[in-house]
C-alpha positions as CSV (number, residue, x, y, z in Angstrom):
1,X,8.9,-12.2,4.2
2,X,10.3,-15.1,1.9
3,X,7.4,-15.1,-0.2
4,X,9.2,-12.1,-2.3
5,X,12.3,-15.0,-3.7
6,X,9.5,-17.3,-4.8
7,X,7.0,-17.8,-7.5
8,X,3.8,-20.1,-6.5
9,X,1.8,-22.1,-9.1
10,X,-0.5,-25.4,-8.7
11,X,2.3,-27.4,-10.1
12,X,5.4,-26.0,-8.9
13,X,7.3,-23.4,-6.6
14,X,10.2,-21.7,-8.4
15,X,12.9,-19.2,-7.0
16,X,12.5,-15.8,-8.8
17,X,15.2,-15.0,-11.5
18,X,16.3,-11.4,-10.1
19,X,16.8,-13.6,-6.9
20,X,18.4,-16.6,-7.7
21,X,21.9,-15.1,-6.6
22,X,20.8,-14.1,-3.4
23,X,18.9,-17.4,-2.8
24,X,22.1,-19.3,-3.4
25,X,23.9,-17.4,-1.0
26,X,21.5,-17.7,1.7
27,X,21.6,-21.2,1.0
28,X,25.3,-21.4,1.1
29,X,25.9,-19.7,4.2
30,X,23.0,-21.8,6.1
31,X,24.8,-25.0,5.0
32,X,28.6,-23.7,6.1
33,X,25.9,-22.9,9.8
34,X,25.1,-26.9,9.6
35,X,28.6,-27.9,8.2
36,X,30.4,-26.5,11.3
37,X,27.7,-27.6,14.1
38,X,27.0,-23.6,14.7
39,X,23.2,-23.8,14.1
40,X,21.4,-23.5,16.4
41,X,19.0,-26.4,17.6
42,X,16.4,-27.3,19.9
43,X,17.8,-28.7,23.0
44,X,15.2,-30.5,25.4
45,X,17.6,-29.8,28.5
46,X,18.6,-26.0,27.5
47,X,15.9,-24.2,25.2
48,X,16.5,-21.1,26.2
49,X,19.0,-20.2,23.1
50,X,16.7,-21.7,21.0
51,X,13.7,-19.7,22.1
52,X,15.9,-16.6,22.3
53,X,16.5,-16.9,18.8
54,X,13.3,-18.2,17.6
55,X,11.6,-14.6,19.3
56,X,14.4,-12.6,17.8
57,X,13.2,-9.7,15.7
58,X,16.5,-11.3,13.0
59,X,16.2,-14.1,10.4
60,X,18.1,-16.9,10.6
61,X,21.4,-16.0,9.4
62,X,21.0,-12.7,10.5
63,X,21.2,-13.9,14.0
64,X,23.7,-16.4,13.5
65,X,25.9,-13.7,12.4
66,X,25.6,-11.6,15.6
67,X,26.6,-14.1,17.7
């Protein structure tokens, strides 16, 4: 699925030009998820959100944004 933003080589992996905008706003919006302690983490005690969104047919910040 991510494969698409990416260009592969021996030497180096490089974000694709037409996606570079999109990239950096995934990126953005997973560090304001980190920033304000609402990503979601493995918790030994209570894994059941984590699994819940780890089998969810979203990505990441999809499912973040539905909650």
């Amino acid at each position: 699925m991510y494969n698409k933003y990416f260009n592969w080589s021996k030497n180096k992996i490089s974000i694709k030009e037409e996606y570079f905008e999109e990239v950096l706003k995934k990126v953005d919006k997973f560090n304001q998820l980190i920033g304000k302690g609402k990503l979601i983490e493995f918790k030994e005690d209570n894994p059941r959100e984590y699994l819940k969104m780890l089998y969810s047919d979203d990505d990441l910040l999809t499912y973040h944004n539905k909650l």
